[in-house]
N, CA, C and O atoms as CSV, one atom per row, in Angstrom:
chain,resi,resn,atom,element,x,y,z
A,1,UNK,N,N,-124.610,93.456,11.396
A,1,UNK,CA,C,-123.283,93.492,11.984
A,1,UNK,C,C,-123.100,94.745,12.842
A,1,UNK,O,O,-122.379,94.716,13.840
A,2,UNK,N,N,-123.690,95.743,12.490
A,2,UNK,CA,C,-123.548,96.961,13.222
A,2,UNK,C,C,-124.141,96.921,14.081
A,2,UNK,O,O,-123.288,97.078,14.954
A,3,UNK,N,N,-125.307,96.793,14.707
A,3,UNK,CA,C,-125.889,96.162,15.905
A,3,UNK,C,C,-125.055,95.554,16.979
A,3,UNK,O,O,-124.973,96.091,18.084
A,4,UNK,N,N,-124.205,94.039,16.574
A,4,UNK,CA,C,-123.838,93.489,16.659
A,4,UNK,C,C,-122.525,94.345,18.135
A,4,UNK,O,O,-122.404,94.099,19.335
A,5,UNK,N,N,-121.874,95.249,17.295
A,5,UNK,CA,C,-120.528,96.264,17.494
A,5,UNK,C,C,-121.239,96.890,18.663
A,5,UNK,O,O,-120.799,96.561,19.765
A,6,UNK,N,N,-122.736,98.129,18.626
A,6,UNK,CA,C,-123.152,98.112,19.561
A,6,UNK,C,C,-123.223,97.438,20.728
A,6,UNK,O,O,-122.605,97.900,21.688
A,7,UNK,N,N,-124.109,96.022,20.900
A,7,UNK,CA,C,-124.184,95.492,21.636
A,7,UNK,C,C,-122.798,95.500,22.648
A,7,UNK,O,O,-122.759,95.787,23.844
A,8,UNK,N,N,-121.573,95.045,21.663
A,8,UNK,CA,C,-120.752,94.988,22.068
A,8,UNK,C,C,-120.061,96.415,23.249
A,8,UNK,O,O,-119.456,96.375,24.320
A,9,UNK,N,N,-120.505,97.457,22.436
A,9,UNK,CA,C,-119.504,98.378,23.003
A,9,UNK,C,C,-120.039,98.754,23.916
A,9,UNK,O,O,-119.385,99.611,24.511
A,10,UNK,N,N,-121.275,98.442,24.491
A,10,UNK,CA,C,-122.469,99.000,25.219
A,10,UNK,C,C,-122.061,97.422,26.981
A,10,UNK,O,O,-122.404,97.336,28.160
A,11,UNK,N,N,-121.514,96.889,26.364
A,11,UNK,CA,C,-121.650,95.369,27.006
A,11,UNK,C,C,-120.372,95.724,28.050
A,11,UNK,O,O,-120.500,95.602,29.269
A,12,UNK,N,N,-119.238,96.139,27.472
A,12,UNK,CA,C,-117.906,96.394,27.332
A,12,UNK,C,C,-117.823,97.685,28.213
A,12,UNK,O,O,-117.072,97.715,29.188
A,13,UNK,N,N,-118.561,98.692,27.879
A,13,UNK,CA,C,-118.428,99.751,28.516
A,13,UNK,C,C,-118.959,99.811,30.018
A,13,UNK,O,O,-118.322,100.366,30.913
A,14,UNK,N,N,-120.002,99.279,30.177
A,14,UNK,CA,C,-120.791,98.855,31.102
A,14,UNK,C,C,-119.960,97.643,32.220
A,14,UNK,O,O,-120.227,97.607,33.421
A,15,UNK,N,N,-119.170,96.919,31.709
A,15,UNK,CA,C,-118.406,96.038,32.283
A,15,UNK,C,C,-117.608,97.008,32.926
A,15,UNK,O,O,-118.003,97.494,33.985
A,16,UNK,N,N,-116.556,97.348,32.433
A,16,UNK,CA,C,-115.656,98.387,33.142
A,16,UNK,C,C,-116.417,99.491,34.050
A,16,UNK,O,O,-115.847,99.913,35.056
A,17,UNK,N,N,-117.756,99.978,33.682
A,17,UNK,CA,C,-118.338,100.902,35.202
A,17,UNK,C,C,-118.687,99.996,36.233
A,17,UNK,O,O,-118.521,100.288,37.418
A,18,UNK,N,N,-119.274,98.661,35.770
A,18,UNK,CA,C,-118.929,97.799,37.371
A,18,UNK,C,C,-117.888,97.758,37.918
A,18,UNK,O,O,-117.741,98.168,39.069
A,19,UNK,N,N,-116.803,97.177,37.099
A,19,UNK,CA,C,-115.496,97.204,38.132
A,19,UNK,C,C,-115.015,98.384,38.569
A,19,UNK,O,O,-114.121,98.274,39.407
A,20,UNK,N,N,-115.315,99.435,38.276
A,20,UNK,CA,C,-115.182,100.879,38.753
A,20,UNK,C,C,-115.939,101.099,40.160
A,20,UNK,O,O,-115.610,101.555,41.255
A,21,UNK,N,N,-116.852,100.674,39.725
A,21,UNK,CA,C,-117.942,101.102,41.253
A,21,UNK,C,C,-117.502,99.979,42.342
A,21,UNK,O,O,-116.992,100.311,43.412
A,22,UNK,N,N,-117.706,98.806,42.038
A,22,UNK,CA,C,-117.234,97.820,43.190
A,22,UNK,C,C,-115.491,97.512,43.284
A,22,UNK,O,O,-115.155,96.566,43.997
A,23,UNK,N,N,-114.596,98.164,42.696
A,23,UNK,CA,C,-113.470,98.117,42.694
A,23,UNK,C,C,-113.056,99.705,43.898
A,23,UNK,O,O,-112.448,99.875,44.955
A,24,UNK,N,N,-113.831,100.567,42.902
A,24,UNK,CA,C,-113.442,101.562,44.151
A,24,UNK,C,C,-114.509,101.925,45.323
A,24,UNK,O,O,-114.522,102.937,46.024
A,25,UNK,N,N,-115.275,100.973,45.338
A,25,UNK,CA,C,-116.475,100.924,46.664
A,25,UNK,C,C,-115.299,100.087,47.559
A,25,UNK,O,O,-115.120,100.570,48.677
A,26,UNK,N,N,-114.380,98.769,47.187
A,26,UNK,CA,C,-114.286,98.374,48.330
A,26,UNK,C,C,-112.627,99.060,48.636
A,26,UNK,O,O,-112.044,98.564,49.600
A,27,UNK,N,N,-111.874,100.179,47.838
A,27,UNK,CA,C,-110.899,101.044,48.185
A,27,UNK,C,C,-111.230,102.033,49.585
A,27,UNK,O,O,-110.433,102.229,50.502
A,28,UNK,N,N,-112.657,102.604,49.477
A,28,UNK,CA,C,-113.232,103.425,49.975
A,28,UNK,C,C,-113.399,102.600,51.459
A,28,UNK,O,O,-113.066,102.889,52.609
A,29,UNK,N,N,-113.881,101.775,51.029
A,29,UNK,CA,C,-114.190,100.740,52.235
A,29,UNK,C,C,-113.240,100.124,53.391
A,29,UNK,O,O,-113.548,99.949,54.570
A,30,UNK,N,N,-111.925,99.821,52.715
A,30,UNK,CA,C,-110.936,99.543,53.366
A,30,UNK,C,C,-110.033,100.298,53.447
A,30,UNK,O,O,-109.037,99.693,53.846
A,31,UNK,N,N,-109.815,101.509,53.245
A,31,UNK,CA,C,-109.317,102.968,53.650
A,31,UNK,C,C,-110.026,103.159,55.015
A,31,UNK,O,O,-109.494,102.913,56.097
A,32,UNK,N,N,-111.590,103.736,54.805
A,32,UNK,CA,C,-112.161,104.209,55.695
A,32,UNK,C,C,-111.962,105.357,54.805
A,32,UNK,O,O,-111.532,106.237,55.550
A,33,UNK,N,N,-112.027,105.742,53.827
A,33,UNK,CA,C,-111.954,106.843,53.474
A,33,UNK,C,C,-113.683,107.691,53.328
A,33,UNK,O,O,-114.729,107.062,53.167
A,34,UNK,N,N,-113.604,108.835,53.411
A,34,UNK,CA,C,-114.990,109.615,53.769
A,34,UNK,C,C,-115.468,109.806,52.858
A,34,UNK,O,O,-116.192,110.800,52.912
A,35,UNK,N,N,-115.435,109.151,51.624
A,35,UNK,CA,C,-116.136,109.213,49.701
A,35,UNK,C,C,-116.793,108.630,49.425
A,35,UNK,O,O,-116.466,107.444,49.378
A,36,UNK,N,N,-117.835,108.906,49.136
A,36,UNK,CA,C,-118.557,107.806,48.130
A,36,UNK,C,C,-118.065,107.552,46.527
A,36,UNK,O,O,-118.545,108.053,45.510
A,37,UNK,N,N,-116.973,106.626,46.655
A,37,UNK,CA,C,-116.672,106.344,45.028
A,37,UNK,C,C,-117.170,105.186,44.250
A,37,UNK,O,O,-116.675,104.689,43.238
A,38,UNK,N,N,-118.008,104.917,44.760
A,38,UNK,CA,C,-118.667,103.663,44.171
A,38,UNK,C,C,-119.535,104.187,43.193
A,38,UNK,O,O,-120.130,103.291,42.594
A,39,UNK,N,N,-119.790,105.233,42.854
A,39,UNK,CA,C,-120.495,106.248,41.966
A,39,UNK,C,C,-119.747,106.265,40.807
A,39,UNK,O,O,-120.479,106.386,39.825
A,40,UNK,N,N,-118.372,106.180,40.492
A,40,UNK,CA,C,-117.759,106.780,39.816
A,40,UNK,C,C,-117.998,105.937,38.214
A,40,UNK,O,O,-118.032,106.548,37.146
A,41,UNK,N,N,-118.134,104.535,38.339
A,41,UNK,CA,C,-118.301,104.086,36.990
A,41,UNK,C,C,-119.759,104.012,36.995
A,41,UNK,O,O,-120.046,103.053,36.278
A,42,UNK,N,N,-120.801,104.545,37.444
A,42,UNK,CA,C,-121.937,104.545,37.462
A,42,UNK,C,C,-122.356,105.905,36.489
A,42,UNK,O,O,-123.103,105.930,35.511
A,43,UNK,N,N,-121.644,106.941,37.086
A,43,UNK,CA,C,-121.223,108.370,36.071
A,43,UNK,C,C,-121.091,108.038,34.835
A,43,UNK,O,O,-122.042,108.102,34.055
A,44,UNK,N,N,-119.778,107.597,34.448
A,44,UNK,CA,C,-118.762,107.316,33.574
A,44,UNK,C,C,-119.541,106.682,32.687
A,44,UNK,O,O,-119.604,107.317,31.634
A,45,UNK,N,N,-120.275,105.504,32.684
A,45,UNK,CA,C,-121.184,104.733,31.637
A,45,UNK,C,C,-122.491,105.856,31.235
A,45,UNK,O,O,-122.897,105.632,30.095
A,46,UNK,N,N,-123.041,106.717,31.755
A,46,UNK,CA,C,-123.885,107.723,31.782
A,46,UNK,C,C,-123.528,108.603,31.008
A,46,UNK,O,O,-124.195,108.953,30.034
A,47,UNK,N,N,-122.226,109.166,31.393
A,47,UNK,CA,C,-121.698,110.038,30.237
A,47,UNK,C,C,-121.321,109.713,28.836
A,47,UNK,O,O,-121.505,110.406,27.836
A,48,UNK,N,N,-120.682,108.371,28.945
A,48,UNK,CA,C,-119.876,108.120,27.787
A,48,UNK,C,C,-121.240,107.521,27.148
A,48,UNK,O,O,-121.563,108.096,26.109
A,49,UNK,N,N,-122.139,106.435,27.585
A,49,UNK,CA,C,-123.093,105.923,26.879
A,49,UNK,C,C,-124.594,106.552,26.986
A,49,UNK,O,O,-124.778,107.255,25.992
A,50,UNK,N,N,-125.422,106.546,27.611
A,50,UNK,CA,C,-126.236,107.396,27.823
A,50,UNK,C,C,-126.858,106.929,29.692
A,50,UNK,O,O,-126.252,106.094,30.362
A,51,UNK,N,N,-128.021,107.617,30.171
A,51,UNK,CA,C,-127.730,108.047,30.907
A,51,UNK,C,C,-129.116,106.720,31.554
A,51,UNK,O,O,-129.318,106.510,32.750
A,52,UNK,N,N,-129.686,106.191,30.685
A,52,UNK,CA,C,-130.365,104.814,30.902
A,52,UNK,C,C,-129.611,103.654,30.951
A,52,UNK,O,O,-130.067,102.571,31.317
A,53,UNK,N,N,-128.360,103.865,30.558
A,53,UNK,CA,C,-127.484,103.214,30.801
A,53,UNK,C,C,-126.650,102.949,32.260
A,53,UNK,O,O,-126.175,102.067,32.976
A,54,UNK,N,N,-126.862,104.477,32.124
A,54,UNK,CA,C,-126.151,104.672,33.594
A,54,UNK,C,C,-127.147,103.991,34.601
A,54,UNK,O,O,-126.692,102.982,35.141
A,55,UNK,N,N,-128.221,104.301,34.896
A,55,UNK,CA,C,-129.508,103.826,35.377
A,55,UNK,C,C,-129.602,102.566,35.677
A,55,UNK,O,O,-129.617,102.353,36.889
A,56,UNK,N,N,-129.691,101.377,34.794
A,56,UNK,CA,C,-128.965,100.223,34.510
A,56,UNK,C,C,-128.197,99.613,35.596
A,56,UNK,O,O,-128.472,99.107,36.684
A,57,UNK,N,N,-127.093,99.848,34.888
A,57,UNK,CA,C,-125.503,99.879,36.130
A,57,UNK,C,C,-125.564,100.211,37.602
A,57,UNK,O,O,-124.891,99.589,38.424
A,58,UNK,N,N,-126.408,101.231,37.938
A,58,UNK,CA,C,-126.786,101.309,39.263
A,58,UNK,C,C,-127.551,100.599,40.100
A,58,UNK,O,O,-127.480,100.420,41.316
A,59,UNK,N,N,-128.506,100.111,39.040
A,59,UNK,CA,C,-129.488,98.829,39.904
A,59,UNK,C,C,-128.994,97.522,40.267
A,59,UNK,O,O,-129.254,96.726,41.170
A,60,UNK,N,N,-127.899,97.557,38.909
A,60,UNK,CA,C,-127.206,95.999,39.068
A,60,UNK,C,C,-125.725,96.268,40.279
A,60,UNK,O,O,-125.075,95.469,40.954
A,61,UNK,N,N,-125.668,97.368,40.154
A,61,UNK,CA,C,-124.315,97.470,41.194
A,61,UNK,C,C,-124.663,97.442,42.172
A,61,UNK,O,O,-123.777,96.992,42.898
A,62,UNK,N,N,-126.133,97.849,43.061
A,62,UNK,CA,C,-126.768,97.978,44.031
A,62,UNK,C,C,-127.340,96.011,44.474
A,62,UNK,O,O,-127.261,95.421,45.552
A,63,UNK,N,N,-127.812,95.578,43.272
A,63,UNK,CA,C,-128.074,94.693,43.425
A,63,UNK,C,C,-126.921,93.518,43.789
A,63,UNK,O,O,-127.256,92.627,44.569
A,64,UNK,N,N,-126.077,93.519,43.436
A,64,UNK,CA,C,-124.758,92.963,43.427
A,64,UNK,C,C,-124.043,93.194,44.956
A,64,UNK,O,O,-123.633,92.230,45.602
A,65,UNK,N,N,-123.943,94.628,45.463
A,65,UNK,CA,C,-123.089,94.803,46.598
A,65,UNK,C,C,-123.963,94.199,47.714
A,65,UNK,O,O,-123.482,93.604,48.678
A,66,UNK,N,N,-125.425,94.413,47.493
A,66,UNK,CA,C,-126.359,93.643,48.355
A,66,UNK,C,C,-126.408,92.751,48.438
A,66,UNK,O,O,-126.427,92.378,49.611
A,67,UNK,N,N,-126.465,91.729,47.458
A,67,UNK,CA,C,-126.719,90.298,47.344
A,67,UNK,C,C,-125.285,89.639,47.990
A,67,UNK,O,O,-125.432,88.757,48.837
A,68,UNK,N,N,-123.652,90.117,47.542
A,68,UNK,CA,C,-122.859,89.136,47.885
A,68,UNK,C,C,-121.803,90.276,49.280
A,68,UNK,O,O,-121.001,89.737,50.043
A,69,UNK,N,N,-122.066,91.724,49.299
A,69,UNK,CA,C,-121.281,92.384,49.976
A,69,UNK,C,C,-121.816,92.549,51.571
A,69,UNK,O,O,-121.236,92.180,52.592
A,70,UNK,N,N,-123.070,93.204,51.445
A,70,UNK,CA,C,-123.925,93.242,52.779
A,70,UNK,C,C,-124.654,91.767,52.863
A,70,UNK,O,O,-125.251,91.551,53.917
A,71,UNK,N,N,-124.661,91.238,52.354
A,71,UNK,CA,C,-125.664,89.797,52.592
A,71,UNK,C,C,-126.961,89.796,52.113
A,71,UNK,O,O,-127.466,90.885,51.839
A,72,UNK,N,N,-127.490,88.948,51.985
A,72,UNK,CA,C,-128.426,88.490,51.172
A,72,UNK,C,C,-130.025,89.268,51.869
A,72,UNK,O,O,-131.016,89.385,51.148
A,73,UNK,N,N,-130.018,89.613,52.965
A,73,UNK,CA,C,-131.052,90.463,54.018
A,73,UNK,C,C,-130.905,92.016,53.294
A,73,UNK,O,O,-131.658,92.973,53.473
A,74,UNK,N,N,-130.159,91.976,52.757
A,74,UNK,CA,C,-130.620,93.806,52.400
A,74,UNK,C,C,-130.552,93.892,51.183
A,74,UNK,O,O,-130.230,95.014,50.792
A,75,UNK,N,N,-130.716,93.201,50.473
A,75,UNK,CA,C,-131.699,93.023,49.243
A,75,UNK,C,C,-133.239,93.526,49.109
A,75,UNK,O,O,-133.766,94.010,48.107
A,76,UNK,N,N,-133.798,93.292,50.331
A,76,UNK,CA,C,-135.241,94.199,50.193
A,76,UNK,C,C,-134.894,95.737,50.292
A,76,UNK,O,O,-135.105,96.596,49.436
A,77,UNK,N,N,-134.293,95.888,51.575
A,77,UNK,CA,C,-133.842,97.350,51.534
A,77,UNK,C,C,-133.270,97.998,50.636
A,77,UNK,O,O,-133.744,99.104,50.376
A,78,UNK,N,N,-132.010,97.500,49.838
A,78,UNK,CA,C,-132.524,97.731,48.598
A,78,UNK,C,C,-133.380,98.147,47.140
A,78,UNK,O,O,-133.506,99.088,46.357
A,79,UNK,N,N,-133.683,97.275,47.282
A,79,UNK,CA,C,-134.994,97.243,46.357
A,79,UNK,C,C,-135.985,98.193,46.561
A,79,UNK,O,O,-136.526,98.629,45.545
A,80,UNK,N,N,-136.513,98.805,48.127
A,80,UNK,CA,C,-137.132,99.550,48.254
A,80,UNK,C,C,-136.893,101.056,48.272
A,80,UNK,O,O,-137.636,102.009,48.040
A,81,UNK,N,N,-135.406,100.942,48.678
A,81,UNK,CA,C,-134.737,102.406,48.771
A,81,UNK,C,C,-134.138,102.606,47.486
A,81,UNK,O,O,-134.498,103.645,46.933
A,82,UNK,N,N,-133.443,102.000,46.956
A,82,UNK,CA,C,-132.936,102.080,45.719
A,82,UNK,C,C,-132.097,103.158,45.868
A,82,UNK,O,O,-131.428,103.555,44.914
């Protein structure tokens, strides 16, 4: 059962640094504002959970803004630049 709670809080926590990063990636975006805040729940899961975590969250947030934000073509670039 304790496992279980993990999984959970690890699942949970991680949910909310996506919507952090692509919530305030596309603030930043439609401002025009001069920040990179798409970082910010990428941090936040790093600190609060650990920092492979954070790691994680960045590949999939990267993978995500690529695949449905820039289009499906910079997915390699991506992948290679990371």
């Amino acid at each position: 059962m304790i496992k279980n709670e993990k999984v959970f809080r690890y699942v949970a926590i991680m949910t909310v640094g996506m919507l952090l990063d692509i919530g305030l990636y596309w603030i930043a975006h439609h401002y025009k504002l001069p920040m990179w805040m798409d970082s910010v729940g990428t941090a936040y899961v790093a600190i609060v959970l650990e920092p492979a975590a954070g790691l994680l969250l960045a590949f999939l947030t990267n993978f995500i803004q690529s695949a449905f934000v820039y289009g499906a073509s910079s997915i390699v670039y991506y992948l290679v630049g990371g």
